[in-house]
N, C-alpha and C positions, 0 to 999 in steps of 0.2 A: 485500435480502441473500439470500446461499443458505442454506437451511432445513436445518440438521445435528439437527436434533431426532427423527430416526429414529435414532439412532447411541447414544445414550445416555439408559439408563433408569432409573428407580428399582428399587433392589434390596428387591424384597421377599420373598427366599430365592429364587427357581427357579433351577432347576439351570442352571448355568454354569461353562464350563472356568476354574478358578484361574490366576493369573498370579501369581509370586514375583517381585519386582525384586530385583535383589543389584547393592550394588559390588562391584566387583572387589577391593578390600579383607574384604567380607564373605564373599567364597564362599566359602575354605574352615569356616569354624566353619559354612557350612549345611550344606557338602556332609560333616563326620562327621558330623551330626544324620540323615543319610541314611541308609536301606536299604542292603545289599552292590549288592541288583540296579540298584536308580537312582545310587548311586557310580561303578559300571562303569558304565552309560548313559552318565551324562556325562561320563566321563573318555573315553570313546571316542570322543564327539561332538567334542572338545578344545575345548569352551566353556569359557570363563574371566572370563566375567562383566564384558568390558567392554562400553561401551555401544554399543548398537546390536545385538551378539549377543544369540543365543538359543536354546534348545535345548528338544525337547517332549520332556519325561520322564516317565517312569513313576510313579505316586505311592507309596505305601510298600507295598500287595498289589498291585501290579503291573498295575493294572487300567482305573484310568482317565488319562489325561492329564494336565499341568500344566505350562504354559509358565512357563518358567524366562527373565527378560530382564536383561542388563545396562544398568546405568543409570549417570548420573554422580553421581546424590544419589538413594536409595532413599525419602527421607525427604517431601520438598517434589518430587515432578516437575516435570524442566525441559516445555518445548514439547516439542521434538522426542520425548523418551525413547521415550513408545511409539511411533512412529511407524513404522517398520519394522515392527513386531508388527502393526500395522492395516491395514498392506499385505499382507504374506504370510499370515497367516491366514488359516483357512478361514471361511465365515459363522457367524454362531451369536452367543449369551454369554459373555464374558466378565467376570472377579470381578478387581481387585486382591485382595493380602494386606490382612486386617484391618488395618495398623497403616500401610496406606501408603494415601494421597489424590492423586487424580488430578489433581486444582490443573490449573497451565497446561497440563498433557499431553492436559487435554481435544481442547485446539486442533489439537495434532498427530495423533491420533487418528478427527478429524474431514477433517482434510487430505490425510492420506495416503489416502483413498476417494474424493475427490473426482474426477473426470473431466472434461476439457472435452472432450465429444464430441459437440459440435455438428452438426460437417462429417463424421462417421462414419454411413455409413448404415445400421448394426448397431451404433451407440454402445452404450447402456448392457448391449446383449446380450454382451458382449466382458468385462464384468466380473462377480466372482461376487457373489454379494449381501451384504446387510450385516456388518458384525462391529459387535457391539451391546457398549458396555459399560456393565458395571452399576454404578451410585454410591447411598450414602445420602445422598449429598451434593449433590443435584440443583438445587438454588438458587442454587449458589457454580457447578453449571457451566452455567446457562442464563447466565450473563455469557461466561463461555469460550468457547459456544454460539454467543451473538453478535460475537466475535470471529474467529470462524474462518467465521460466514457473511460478516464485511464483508473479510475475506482474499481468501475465494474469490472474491466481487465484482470483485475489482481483477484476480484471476487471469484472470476470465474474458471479461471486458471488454477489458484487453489483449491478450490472444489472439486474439480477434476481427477479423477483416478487416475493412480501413478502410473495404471498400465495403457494408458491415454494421455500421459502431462508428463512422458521420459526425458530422456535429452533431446532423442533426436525430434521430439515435437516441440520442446523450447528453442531446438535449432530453424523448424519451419515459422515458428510464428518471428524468429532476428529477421530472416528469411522474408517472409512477409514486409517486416518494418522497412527492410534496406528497399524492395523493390517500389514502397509507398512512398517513402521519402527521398529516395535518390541516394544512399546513404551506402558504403560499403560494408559488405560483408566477410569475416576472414574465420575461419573453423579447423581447428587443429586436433586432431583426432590420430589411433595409431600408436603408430614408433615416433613420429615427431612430438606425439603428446609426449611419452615417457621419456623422453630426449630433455625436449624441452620446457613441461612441468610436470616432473615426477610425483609430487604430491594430491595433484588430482589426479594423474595415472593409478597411483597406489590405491585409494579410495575407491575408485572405478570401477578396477581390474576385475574386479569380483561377480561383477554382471554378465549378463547374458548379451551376445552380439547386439539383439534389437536393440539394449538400453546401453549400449557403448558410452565410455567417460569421452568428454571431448571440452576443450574453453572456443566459446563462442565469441565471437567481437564484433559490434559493429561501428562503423567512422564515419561522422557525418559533420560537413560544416565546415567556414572557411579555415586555409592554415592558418591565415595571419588573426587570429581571433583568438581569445582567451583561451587554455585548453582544460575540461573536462573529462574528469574520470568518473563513470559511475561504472559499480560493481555488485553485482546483488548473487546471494549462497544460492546455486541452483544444484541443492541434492533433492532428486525426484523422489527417492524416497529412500529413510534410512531407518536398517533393521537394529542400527548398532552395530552390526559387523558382527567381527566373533565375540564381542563382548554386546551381545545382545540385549536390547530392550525386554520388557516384559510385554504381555499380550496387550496389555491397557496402553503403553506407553508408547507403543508401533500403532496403536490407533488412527491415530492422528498427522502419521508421520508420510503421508502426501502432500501436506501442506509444509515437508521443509525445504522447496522448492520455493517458498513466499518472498523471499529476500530475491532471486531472480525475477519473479514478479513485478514487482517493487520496479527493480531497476530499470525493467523494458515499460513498463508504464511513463516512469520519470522521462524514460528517453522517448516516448511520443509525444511526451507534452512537450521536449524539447524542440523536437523538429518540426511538429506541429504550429509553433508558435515563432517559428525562426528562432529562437533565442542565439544572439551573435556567439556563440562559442564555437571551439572546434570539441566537438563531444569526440568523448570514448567509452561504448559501452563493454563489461565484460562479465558472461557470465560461465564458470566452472560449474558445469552440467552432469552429474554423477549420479549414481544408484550405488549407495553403500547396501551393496550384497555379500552373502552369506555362501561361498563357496570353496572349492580346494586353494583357489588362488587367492582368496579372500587375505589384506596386508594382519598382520598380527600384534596383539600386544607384545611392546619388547622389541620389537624390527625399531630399528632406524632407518629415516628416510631423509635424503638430502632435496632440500629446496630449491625452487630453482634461483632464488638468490644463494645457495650455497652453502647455508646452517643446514647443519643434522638436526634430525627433529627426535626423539626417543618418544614412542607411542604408548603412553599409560593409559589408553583407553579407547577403543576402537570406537567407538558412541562421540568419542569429540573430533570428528573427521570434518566437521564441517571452516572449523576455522585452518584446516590444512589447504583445502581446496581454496579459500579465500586467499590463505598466502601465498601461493605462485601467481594468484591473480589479480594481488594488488602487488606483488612486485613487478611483473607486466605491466599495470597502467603506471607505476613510475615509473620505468623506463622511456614514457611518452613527456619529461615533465611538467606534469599539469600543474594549475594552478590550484585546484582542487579537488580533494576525491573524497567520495560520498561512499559508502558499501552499505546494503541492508543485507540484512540475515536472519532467519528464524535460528538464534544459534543456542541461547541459553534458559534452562527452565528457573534458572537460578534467577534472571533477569521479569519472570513470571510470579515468581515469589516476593522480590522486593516489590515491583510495581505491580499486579497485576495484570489482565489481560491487552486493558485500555490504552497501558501508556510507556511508548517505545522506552528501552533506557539507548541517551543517545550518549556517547561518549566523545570528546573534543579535547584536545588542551590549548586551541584559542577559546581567549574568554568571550572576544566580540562577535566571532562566529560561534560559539552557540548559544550568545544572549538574542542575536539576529535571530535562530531558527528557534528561539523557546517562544519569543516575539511572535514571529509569524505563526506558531503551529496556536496559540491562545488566538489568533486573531482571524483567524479561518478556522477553528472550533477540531483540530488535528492535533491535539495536545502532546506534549512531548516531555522526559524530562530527564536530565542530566545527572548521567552519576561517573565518579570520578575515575581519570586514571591514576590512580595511585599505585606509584613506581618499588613502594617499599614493599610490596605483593607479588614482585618480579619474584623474588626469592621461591617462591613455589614453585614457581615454572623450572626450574634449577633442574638437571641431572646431571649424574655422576656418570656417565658414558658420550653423553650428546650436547652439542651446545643446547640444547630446550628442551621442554619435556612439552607434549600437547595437552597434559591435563595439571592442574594447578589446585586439584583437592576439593575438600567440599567446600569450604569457605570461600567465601566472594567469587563465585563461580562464574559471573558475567563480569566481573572487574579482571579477574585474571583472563578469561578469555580473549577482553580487549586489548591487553597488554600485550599477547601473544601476537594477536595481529595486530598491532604499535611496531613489532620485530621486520614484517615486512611493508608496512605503509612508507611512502618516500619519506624521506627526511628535510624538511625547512619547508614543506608544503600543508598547507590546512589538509587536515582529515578528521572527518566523522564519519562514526561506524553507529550504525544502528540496529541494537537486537530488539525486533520486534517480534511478536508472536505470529501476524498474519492473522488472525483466526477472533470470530466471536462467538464464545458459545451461549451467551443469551441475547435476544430478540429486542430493540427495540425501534421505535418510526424510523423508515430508511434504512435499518441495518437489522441485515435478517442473521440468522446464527451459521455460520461459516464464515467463507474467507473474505479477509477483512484489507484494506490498505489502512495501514496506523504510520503515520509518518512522512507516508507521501507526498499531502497537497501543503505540509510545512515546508517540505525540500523545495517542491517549486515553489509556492511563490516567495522561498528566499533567492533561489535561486534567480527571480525575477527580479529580484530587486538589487541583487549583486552586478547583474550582467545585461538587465535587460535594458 
């Protein structure tokens, strides 16, 4: 994860510029408590204390400084609140008001500094240095902490050029994770791939050695503990195969890798955090390429649970590779399994960019995670399995077809993978987009975690 623990310190008195948060409700009863001189200040500034404004005022001798921010609850901060304040500011200390706690706004505070400037040859010379805030409360934000490092994760990972973010570098950073956490590593690659799951072999196969298909796993945690499955789409990037994207549509298509993202994030909060499970992560790491060997529309391909799959669209490869690897983590029987995915535009269309479609058919487990993602400002929203939609999926050669037409194109996708999810086990599948394409406090326009920090902390309150 990325390390925000420069950003936020324990306050042990040193001198640092104060921050007031006001609603917009409150300003005026602060602004009579005010000085003539700081009154005229900010009436001049025409702040008025909604959120996201701010105004640096004078404090009551006129002498040193005090940011003044409009918030939505002054009380509990949401995410975002400061978040504008930790972009524009200058570097240095800052203090909240005694009576207000920086709770989730850690997050956004930590976000709004973050830079992906990889590919900048004067990256971090281009921004000014830290703005540090200060908490007595430093316990409650090293969780915040780690939330906003498995954020940036996902930010930075999908940003990343696919010819830099392949398999085998989603293999080094599992890699990474097992040697930090102690956690095992298993990587299936090869004849054993095509053996043993031929559906991400077939999608794969079309790539160039560097970007070889492989299903990545990592095991961490006691046996005798609850068992988890997470599983996130790691296609590094997809051309469509031989049924090709257009130029606009392959744009974007390094971040359809965001669903493995996703999972390797969730899985350092896990481990991060002890959470008592025995986790299982998995991710089917592919490059849907464009070659002789490239799989075809019209091939049938057998699962490795054993259904024939009849391929009506090479472009819907991504929920193939999900099914040999969500019938893998049933094989382990968990008690839960989670999968995220950039898989449908269909699911971009109904919701927008903002708000994962999360699909479930316990109703308590996804009233829990609509719960949580409203309550940690990660919003999420449910759209149905609906079984009488099976029917698309239908072929007349293969038990399935992988594409399910234009119509409900993120309902039937989830349906399909419903075929390999366990059975009598909770499953949520999440088609998020990954991705922001407009800018605001805390979230810059790319890659995005949408759905994440709902899964943990339901996850935390399941198990923890």
């Amino acid at each position: 994860m990325i390390d925000f623990s420069h950003l936020i310190a324990a306050d042990t008195g040193q001198s640092a510029t104060p921050i007031t948060c006001l609603t917009a409700s409150q300003f005026d009863g602060w602004l009579r408590q005010q000085s003539d001189a700081v009154r005229a200040f900010v009436k001049a500034s025409g702040f008025a204390a909604k959120p996201h404004e701010y105004v640096l005022a004078p404090d009551g001798n006129g002498e040193t400084l005090r940011v003044v921010a409009g918030v939505a609850d002054s009380e509990a901060l949401a995410v975002w609140s400061l978040a504008r304040l930790a972009d524009i500011l200058p570097e240095g200390y800052y203090r909240l008001d005694d009576e207000v706690t920086p709770g989730q706004a850690v997050i956004g505070w930590c976000l709004a500094q973050h830079r992906f400037d990889r590919y900048l040859s004067n990256g971090s010379a281009t921004d000014k240095g830290p703005r540090i805030l200060l908490t007595d409360k430093l316990p409650d934000s090293e969780a915040r902490l780690a939330e906003a490092g498995a954020t940036a994760l996902v930010r930075d990972m999908v940003n990343t050029p696919a010819e830099d973010m392949g398999p085998a570098e989603l293999e080094r950073l599992a890699e990474k994770a097992a040697k930090a956490y102690d956690a095992e590593l298993t990587v299936t690659r090869g004849d054993a791939l095509e053996q043993g799951y031929p559906m991400i072999h077939a999608v794969g196969r079309a790539a160039s050695r560097q970007h070889a298909p492989r299903l990545i796993e990592l095991r961490w945690g006691s046996e005798d503990h609850p068992r988890l499955a997470i599983v996130g789409k790691g296609v590094c990037f997809d051309s469509g195969g031989l049924d090709i994207k257009t130029a606009i549509g392959m744009r974007l298509m390094k971040k359809d890798m965001g669903g493995a993202a996703h999972a390797l994030a969730l899985a350092h909060l896990v481990m991060v955090a002890k959470l008592p499970v025995r986790m299982h992560m998995l991710i089917p790491a592919v490059e849907n390429g464009i070659a002789a060997g490239a799989f075809r529309p019209g091939d049938i391909l057998t699962s490795r649970k054993g259904d024939s799959v009849e391929i009506g669209n090479t472009d819907a490869e991504g929920r193939l590779v999900l099914g040999d690897a969500l019938t893998k983590a049933g094989e382990d029987t968990p008690e839960l399994v989670i999968d995220f995915a950039t898989l449908t535009g269909a699911a971009r269309i109904a919701l927008g960019p903002d708000l994962p479609a999360m699909f479930c058919d316990n109703d308590d487990v996804a009233g829990a995670l609509h719960k949580a993602g409203c309550a940690v400002g990660d919003p999420l929203w449910r759209l149905p399995l609906w079984d009488d939609y099976g029917d698309m999926l239908k072929s007349p050669v293969a038990d399935v077809n992988n594409s399910g037409g234009a119509f409900a194109g993120s309902i039937t996708a989830a349906l399909f993978l419903k075929r390999f999810a366990p059975d009598n086990v909770d499953w949520v599948h999440f088609d998020t987009f990954a991705w922001r394409p407009t800018a605001r406090p805390g979230q810059a326009v790319g890659g995005e975690a949408l759905g994440l920090r709902a899964s943990w902390h339901y996850l935390q309150q399941r198990f923890g």
